[in-house]
N, C-alpha and C positions, 0 to 999 in steps of 0.2 A: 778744592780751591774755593775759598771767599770770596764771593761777588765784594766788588769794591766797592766805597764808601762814600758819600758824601761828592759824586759827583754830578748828579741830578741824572743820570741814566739806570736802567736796571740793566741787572747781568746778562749780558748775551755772549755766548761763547765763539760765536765768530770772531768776537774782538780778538781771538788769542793769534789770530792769522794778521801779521803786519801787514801793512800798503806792500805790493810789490811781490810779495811772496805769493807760491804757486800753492794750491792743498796740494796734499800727496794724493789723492783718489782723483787728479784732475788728468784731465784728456794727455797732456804731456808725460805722463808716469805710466803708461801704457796700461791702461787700462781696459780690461775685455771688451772687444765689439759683440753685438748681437750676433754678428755670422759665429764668433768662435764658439758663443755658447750653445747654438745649432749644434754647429761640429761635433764640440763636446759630448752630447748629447745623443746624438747620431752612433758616435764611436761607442759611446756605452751601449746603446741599446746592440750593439755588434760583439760587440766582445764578452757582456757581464754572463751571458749562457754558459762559454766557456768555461767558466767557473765550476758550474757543477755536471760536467761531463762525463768528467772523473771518476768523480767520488759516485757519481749517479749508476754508470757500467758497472765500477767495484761492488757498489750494492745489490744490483739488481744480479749479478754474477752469484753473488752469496747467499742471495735469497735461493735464486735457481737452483745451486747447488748443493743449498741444506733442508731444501724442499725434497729432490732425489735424495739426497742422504737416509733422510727421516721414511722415505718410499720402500727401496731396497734395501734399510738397515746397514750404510755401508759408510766408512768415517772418509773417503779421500773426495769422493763430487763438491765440497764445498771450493775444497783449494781450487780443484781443476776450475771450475768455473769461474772463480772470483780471478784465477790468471786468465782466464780468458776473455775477463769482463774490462781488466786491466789491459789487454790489446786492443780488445773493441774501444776502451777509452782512447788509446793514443792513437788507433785512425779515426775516431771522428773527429779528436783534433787538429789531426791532421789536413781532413777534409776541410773543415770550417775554416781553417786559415789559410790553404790553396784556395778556397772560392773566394779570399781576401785580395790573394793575387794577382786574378784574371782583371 
């Protein structure tokens, strides 16, 4: 957009908001209070671990198990372990989201 011409003001882009008219980022458009973004905040620091609890068990299950593998010369302790590392995964998440509940 062209600043205008010949009206003895320079371009200010406020101008583009008529009399009367609200901005969109103004307190009536609901826009986030301090507390939400707390919240926000809070809730991530609570949940983002979740994330790799997972995939963290399943690894650490694989490692275990191809560690004994490569020990005893034997091909099945990867699996076993990495299923076991896959249940250890689904009860700590378990746990983590019941201590969300109390």
């Amino acid at each position: 957009m062209k600043p205008p011409r010949g009206r003895g003001k320079s371009y200010n882009p406020s101008f583009i908001i008529e009399a009367g008219e609200r901005p969109v980022n103004g307190p009536d458009k609901g826009s986030p209070s301090k507390g939400s973004d707390a919240e926000f905040w809070r809730l991530m620091r609570r949940y983002v671990p979740l994330i790799g609890v997972m995939p963290g068990c399943i690894l650490a299950g694989y490692l275990i198990g191809a560690g004994l593998d490569h020990l005893f010369s034997t091909r099945y302790l990867t699996l076993v372990f990495m299923m076991l590392g896959f249940v250890a995964g689904i009860i700590q998440v378990i746990r983590l989201l019941s201590r969300d509940a109390e």
